[in-house]
N, C-alpha and C positions, 0 to 999 in steps of 0.2 A: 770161458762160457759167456761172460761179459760183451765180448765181441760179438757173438753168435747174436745174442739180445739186440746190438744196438743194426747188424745186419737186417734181423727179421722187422725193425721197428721201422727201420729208413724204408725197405721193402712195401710194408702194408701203407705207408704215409701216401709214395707214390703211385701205389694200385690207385689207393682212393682218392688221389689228388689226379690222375690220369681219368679217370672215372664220372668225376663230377665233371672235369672239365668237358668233357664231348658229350654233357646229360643223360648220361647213364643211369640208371636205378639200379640198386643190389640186383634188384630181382630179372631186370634187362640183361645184367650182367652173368648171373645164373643161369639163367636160358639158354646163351652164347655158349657157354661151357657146357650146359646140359648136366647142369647139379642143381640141386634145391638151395633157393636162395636161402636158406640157414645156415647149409654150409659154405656158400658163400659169402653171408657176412661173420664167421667165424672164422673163413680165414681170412677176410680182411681189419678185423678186429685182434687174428694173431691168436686167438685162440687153438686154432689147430695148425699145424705145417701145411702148407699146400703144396700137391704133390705138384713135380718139375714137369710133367706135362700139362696142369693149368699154370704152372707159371708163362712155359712156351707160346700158350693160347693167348694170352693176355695181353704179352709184349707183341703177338704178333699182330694183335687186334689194334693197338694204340700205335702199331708201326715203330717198335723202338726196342731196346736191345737187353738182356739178362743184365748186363752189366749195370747200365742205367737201374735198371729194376732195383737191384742188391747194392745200390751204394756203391760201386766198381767204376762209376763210369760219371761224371758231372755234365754231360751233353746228353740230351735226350736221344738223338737219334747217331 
């Protein structure tokens, strides 16, 4: 389970390091997806699982791969 922990932490690190980097706002970020931005900073906070097609949306938005996303992959693209 430990593992799962340190997967979901490196994940949300890079949402939000993704994120700020090209001036994102939660709430800009939210809108893209088409959730409320609560739920999207709870899952960027890791408070809730985010489901694998906003994962899809996110890496597709930042131009970069699941893997990078989840710790899998040390090359952004």
């Amino acid at each position: 389970m430990e593992a799962y922990q340190d997967i979901r932490e490196t994940m949300y690190k890079r949402i939000r390091t993704l994120r700020k980097r090209e001036h994102f706002t939660q709430l800009e970020m939210a809108q893209l997806l088409q959730i409320s931005r609560r739920t999207y900073a709870n899952y960027e906070r890791g408070v809730h699982a985010m489901p694998a097609e906003v994962l899809v949306m996110i890496a597709d938005q930042f131009g970069t791969s699941l893997d990078y996303l989840t710790g899998r992959s040390v090359t952004e693209h």
